[in-house]
N, C-alpha and C positions, 0 to 999 in steps of 0.2 A: 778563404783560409790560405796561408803560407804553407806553400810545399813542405812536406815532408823531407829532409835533406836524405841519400842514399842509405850514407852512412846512420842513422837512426833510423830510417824503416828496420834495414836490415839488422839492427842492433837490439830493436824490441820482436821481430820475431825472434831471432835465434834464442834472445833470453826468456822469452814467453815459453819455446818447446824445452826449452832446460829445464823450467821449474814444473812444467804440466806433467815433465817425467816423473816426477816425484813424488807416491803417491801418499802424501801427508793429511792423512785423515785420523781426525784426531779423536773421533768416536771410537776406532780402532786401536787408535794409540802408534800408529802406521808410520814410519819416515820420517818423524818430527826433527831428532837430533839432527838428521842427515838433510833434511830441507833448510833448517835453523843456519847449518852450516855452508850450504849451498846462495842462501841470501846471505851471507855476512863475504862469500868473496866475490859476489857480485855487489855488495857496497865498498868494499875496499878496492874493488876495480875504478870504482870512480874515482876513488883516494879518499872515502870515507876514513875517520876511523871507527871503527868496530869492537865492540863487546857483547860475549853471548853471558846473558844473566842467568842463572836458576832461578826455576821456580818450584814448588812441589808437585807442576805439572809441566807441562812443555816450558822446553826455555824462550824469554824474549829475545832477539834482541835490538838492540842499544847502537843507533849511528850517529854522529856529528862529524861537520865540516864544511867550508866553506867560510868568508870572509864578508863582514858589511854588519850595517848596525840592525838591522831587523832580522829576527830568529822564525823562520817556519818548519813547523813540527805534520810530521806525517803520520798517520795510525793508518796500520792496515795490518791483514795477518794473513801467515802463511800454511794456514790449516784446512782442509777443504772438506766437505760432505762426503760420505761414503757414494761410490759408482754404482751401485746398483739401484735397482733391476739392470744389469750387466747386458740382456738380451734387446733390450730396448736401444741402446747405443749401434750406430749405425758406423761406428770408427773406434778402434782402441782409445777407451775415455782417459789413459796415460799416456798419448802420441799426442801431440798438437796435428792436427789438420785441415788442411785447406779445400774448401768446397764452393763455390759459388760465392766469392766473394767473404765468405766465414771464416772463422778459426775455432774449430772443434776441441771441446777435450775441458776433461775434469777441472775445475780453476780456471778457465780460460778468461769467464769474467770474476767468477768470486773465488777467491778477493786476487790471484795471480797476475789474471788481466790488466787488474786496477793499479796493483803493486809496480810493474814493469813498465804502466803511464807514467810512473815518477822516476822512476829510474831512465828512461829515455829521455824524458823530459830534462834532468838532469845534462845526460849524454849531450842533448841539442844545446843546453845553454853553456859547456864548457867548450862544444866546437865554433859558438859564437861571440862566446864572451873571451876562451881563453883561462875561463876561469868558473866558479860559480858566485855569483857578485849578492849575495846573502847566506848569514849560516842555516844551517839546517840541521835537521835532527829526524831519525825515526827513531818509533815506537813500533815495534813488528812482535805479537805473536803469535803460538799457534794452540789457542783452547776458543777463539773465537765463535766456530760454530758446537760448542758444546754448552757455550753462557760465559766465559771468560772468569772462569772462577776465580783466576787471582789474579788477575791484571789491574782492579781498583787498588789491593794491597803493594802491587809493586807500583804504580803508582805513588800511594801513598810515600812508599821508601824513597823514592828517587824523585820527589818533584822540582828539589831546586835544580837537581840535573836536567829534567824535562821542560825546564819553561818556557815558553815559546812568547812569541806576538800574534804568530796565525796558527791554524790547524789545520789541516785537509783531511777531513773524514776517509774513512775506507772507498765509498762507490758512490754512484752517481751515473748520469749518461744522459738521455734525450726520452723525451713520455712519446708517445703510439705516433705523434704528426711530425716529430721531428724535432721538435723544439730542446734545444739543450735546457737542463733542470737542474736548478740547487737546493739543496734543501740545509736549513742551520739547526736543525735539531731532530731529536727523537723522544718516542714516547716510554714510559717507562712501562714495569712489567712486573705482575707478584703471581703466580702461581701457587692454586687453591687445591685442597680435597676436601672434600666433604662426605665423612663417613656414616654409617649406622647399624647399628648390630640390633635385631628383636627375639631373636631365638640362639637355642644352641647350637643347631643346625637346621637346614632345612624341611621343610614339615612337607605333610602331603597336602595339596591347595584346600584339600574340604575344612581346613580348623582356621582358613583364611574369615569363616564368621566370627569366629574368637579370638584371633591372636594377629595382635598388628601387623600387614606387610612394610615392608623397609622401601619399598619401590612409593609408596604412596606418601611415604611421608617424608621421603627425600624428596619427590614433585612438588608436594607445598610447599617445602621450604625454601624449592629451586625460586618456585612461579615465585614468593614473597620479593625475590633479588631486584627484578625493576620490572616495568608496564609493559604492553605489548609496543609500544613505540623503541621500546632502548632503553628508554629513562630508568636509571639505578633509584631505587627506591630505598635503598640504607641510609637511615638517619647519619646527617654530617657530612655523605659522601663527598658533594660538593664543594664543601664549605672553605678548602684550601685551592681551589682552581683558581688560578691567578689570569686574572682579567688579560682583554688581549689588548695591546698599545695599540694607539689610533695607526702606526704604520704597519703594526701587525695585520689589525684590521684592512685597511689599505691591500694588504697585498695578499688577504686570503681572495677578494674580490676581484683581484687581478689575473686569476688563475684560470685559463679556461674550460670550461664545464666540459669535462669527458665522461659527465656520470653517465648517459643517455649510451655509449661503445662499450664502458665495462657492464652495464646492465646485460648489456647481448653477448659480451665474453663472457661473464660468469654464470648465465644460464638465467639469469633471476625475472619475474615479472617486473621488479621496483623494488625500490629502497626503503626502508623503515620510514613511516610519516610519507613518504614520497617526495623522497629533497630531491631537490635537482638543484646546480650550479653553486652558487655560493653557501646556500644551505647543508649541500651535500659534503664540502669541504671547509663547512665550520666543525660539522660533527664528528668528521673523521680526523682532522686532525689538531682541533682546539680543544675534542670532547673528549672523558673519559669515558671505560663502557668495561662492562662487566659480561666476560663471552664465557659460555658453556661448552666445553670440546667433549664431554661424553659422559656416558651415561649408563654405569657398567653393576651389573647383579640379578640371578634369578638364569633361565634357560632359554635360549637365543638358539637352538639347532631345528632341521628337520624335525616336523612331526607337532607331535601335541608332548606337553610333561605336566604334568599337575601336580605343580609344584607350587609350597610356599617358600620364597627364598625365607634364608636369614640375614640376611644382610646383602648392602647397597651402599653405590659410593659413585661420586661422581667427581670431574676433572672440569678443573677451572680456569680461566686466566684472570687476569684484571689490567686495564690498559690506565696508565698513568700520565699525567700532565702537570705541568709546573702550577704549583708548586706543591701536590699531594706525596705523600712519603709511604711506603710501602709495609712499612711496619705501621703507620697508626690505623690504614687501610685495614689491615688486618684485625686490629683490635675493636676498629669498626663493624668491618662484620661479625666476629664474635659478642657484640652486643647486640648486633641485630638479632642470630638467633635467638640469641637467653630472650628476647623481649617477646618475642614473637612465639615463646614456646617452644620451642626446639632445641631446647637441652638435652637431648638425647640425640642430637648430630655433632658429631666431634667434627672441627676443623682443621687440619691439616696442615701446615704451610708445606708444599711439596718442591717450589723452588720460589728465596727470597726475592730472588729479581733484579731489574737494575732502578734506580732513578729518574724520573725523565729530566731533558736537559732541552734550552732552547737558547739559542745566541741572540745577542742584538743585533736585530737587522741594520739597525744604524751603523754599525762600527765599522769603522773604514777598511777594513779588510773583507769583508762579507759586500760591502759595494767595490771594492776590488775586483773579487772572483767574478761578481754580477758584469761587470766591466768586461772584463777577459772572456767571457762568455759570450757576452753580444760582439763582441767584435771577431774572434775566432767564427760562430757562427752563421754573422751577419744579419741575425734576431734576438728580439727579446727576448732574452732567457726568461722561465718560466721559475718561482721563485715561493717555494716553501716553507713557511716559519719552521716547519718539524716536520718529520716524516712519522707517516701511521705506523711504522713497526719499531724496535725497541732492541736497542744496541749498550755499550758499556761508554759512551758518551762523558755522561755527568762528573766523571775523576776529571775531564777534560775541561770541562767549562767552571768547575765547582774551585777543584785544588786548584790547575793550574791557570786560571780563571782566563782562558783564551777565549776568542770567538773561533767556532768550528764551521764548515763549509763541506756538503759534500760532493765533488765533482767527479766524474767517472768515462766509462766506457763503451756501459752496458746500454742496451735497450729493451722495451717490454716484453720483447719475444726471446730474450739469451738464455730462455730456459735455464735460469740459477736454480741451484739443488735437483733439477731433473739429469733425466739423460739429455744429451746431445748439446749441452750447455754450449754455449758459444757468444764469440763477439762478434760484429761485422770489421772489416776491415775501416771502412769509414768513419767510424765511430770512433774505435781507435787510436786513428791518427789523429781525430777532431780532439782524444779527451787528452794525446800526449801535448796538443797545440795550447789549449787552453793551458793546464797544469803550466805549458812556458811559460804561457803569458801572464799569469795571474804571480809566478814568482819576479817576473821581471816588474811588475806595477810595485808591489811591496816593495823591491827593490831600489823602488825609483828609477828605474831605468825608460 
């Protein structure tokens, strides 16, 4: 990899501790305006020009600049998870600092970290160009880690202004062996509740021989969801999953089998059916799946309570894939109950979700970034049609019908949304190198 020139190491730390000061969490509603304001004159320092937009929640905003005939578009946001557990942090998580080759502190990789790879990267190709030799644009805001409530709407408002030729997703970085990793998509998301009410309140457990519990009959209706393998059992479910292209297929097979190291990091004996290798990274990131996150009603303390609840409710996700839509998902499982008997479970929609979205891995900009990656790293990048988890993507690929790419900074251990979150210095400098080189290929340069 080409050195990092003095002038840009030093230029994305100091901007890295600028913005980690800031503590812009947007669960709390924290520093938004003033972080908002803080990235708009570190774009105008580049000579962006800049516009901060309202929204009915945190403002976006809004960069363009630069010269040449190919337009790449940035998404990244400047809103970060709350810091706590506060005790657990081994360094003020609003100081940037330096430990063993790390850099500590709230944001450091999400999404701060990532943000200030383009911005440096920026800084490198104007100290070697003179100039920046394609236009650009961001998209910056800050409701990201809350669901991005309105950023598909401002979207919608502003695409002719948004349109790009490329996108560079939010994050990205290197999987557990080192291997730098892209990934061109994400999965989508709809968020379930599932209610039931059998009494007016709680009864004493002895009239449990007479009068329906709500915990037993929200379990059948759970266990009806799909088999013990995974497999969703809701008539239809499937029925909109759009087949994977023989290069999609190609490159789920490409990917080397790390299921056998997260087995032993996540505690588990094996995996559902017991996939390993290509099996295991067909279902996770070609399949959809229907996850249960809990399971709430009735007396959960010390002791004994002999109690009948009256009521139980349970919290859902549902994980999406092109081409399923998140409202007929819905109306899918609402028929599933009625069919099944269970009209006395009300469903919920408790968060509509996003889309899922997945670029063409043919498209010459997605074999660009693959490019800039092998040669930045001096291996094959490691190459994802979509990522397991589920982002506001789809406005991107959908309206402004770009192919997206995610490239980054992070690695499997930068403990995002924990305490002591960080990036390594390596990594770093690798994700400012790539983001050069991937705009200078678009650029033709």
């Amino acid at each position: 990899m080409q050195p990092l020139p003095p002038l840009v190491t030093n230029y994305a730390r100091e901007t890295l501790a600028r913005l980690v000061a800031l503590p812009s969490v947007s669960a709390e509603g924290r520093a938004l305006a003033e972080t908002a304001d803080a990235v708009r004159e570190l774009l105008e320092e580049l000579g962006l020009r800049v516009e901060i937009h309202a929204t009915p929640g945190a403002p976006v905003v809004y960069a363009e600049g630069g010269e040449g005939e190919k337009t790449l578009l940035f998404y990244n946001h400047y809103d970060v998870q709350p810091a706590d557990p506060l005790e657990l942090w081994h360094s003020d998580p609003f100081t940037l600092t330096e430990r063993e080759g790390r850099l500590y502190g709230r944001g450091a990789n999400d999404d701060k970290g990532e943000l200030v790879s383009r911005l440096a990267a920026l800084k490198w190709l104007q100290e070697e160009h003179g100039r920046i030799p394609l236009r650009v644009k961001f998209c910056l805001e800050g409701e990201e880690e809350i669901g991005s409530p309105n950023l598909e709407h401002y979207i919608e408002a502003h695409q002719d202004r948004l349109k790009a030729d490329a996108v560079i997703w939010e994050a990205g970085g290197v999987d557990a062996a080192g291997r730098p990793q892209i990934y061109c998509g994400l999965k989508g998301i709809v968020g379930l509740e599932l209610w039931i009410k059998t009494a007016a309140y709680d009864l004493h457990s002895s009239y449990g021989a007479v009068v329906q519990n709500p915990l037993y009959r929200l379990s059948k209706a759970l266990a009806s969801l799909r088999d013990d393998e995974g497999k969703v059992l809701v008539k239809g479910f499937y029925q909109r999953v759009r087949p994977l292209s023989p290069l999609e297929e190609e490159t789920l097979a490409r990917i080397p089998d790390e299921s056998p190291q997260l087995a032993q990091t996540f505690g588990v004996g094996g995996f559902l059916a017991g996939v390993s290798g290509r099996a295991f990274y067909q279902k996770l990131l070609a399949e959809p799946c229907i996850n249960l996150n809990g399971v709430h009603g009735g007396y959960g303390g010390p002791g004994s309570k002999t109690v009948l609840p009256a009521e139980a409710f349970a919290k859902l996700d549902v994980r999406l894939v092109p081409d399923q839509e998140p409202q007929e998902i819905i109306e899918l499982m609402r028929q599933h109950l009625e069919t099944h008997g269970f009209n006395d479970i009300e469903l919920v929609v408790s968060e509509f979700g996003e889309l899922p979205a997945r670029s063409d891995l043919a498209a010459p900009w997605v074999q660009q970034a693959i490019a800039a990656c092998r040669e930045v790293y001096g291996q094959e990048p490691v190459v994802w049609p979509n990522f397991a988890g589920s982002g506001p993507m789809y406005p991107f690929t959908h309206l402004l019908k770009a192919p997206v790419v995610g490239l980054g900074v992070g690695y499997p251990g930068s403990k995002v949304h924990s305490p002591d979150e960080h990036i390594r210095l390596q990594d770093f400098e690798a994700g400012i190198a790539v983001v050069k080189q991937a705009m200078e290929k678009l650029a033709g340069l």
